[in-house]
Each structure stands twice: as structure tokens, then as C-alpha cells.
C-alpha positions in Angstrom: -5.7 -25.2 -26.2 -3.5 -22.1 -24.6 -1.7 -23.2 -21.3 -3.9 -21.6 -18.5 -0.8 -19.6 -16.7 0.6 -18.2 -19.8 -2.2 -15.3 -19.8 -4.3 -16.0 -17.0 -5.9 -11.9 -17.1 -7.3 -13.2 -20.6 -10.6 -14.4 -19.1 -11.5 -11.6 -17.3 -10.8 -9.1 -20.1 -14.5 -9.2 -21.0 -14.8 -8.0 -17.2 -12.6 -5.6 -17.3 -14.3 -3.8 -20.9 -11.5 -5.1 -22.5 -8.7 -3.0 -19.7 -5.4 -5.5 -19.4 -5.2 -3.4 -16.5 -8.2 -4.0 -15.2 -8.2 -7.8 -15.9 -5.0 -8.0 -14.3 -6.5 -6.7 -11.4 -9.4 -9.0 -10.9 -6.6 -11.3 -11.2 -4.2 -10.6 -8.8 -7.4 -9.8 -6.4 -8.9 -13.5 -6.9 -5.2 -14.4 -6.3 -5.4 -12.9 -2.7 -9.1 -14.3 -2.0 -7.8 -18.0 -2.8 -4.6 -17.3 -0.8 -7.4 -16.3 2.0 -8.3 -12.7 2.7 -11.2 -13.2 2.7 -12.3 -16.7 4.5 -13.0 -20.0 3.3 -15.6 -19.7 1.2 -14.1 -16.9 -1.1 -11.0 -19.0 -0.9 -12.6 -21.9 -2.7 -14.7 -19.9 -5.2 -11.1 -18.0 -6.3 -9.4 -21.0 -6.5 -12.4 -22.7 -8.7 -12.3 -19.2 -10.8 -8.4 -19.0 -11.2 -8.6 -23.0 -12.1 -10.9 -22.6 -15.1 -13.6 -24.7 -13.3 -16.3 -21.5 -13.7 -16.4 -17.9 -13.9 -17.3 -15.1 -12.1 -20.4 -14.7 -14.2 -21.2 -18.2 -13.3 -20.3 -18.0 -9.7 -22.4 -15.0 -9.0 -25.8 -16.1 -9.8 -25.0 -19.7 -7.6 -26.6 -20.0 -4.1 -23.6 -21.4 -2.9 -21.9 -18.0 -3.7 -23.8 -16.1 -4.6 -25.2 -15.0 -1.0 -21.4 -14.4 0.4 -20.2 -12.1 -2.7 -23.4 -9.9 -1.8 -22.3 -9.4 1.9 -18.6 -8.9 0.9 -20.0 -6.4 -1.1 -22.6 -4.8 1.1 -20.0 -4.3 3.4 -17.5 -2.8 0.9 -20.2 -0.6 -0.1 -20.8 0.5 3.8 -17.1 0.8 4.2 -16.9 3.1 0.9 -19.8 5.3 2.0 -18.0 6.4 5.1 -15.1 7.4 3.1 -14.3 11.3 3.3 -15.4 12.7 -0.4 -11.3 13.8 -0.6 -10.0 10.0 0.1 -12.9 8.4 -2.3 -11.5 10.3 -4.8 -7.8 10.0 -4.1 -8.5 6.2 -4.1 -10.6 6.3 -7.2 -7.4 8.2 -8.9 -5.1 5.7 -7.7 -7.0 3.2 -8.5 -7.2 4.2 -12.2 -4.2 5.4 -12.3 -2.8 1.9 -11.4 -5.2 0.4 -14.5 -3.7 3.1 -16.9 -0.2 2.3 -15.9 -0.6 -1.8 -16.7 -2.7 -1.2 -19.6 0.4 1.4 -20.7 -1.9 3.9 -21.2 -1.0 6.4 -18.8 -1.7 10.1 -20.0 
């Protein structure tokens, strides 16, 4: 069995449509949920995620989850709406830009 730190990105390739980028991403963003951005209950869900207990697959369709993922992303979804169109797509750029520069693939 592969040592869980030496790729932990791996399990969230399928994710991340196969973007190393991507996956590396989710990864360092469940890192910052278990390390608390986000409250307790994210907390303990990233830690259970980034442990290999379950997935985010799994996670999503739980009740104890399930209902806290939703407003976390009802309100990223409200706070992306009131973006200006110009800064939407400058993040969106960044954003991918970021992905493309893991995943080496940078035009």
C-alpha cells in the first residue's frame, strides 16, 4: 500500500478531471479547512478526508455534512454573484492560470 503523504493530491485527481493542478488544489484547500477556516465542522470533515477515512464524494451525500457544504456553498455562490463581471474573470484567469502552472502546462 502507497504511504498516504507521499502523493496525497492522488485521490482527488478523479476530482480534478485528471488536473495535478487542480487536485493539488483541493488539497491544499482541505488543508486550510482542517487547519480551521472554516469552523469546526469543516475542520473535522477535512481532517477525515485528508486521513483517508472517506471522501468528498462520500462526505457530500452524508447528513452530517452534507447540509454545511451546501451553505458554504450557497454563500460562495452569493458572494461570487456580487462580483464585478471584470474581477470574476480576473479571478477565474488566475485561478486557471495557477492550475496550468502546477500541472506545468502553462501556454
Amino acid at each position: 500500500m502507497t504511504h498516504p503523504d507521499a502523493d496525497p493530491e492522488r485521490q482527488f485527481l478523479d476530482l480534478a478531471a485528471g488536473s495535478s493542478g487542480l487536485a493539488k488544489i483541493i488539497h491544499a484547500s482541505l488543508e486550510r479547512l482542517r487547519d480551521g477556516a472554516a469552523g469546526a465542522d469543516l475542520q473535522e470533515m477535512a481532517r477525515d478526508v485528508l486521513a483517508g477515512h472517506t471522501n468528498l464524494r462520500q462526505i457530500a451525500a452524508t447528513d452530517a455534512y452534507g447540509p454545511t457544504l451546501l451553505d458554504q456553498f450557497h454563500r460562495f455562490k452569493e458572494w461570487e454573484a456580487n462580483l464585478d463581471p471584470d474581477e470574476r474573470r480576473r479571478l477565474a484567469d488566475e485561478a486557471t492560470a495557477v492550475a496550468h502552472d502546477i500541472d506545468g502546462t502553462a501556454d
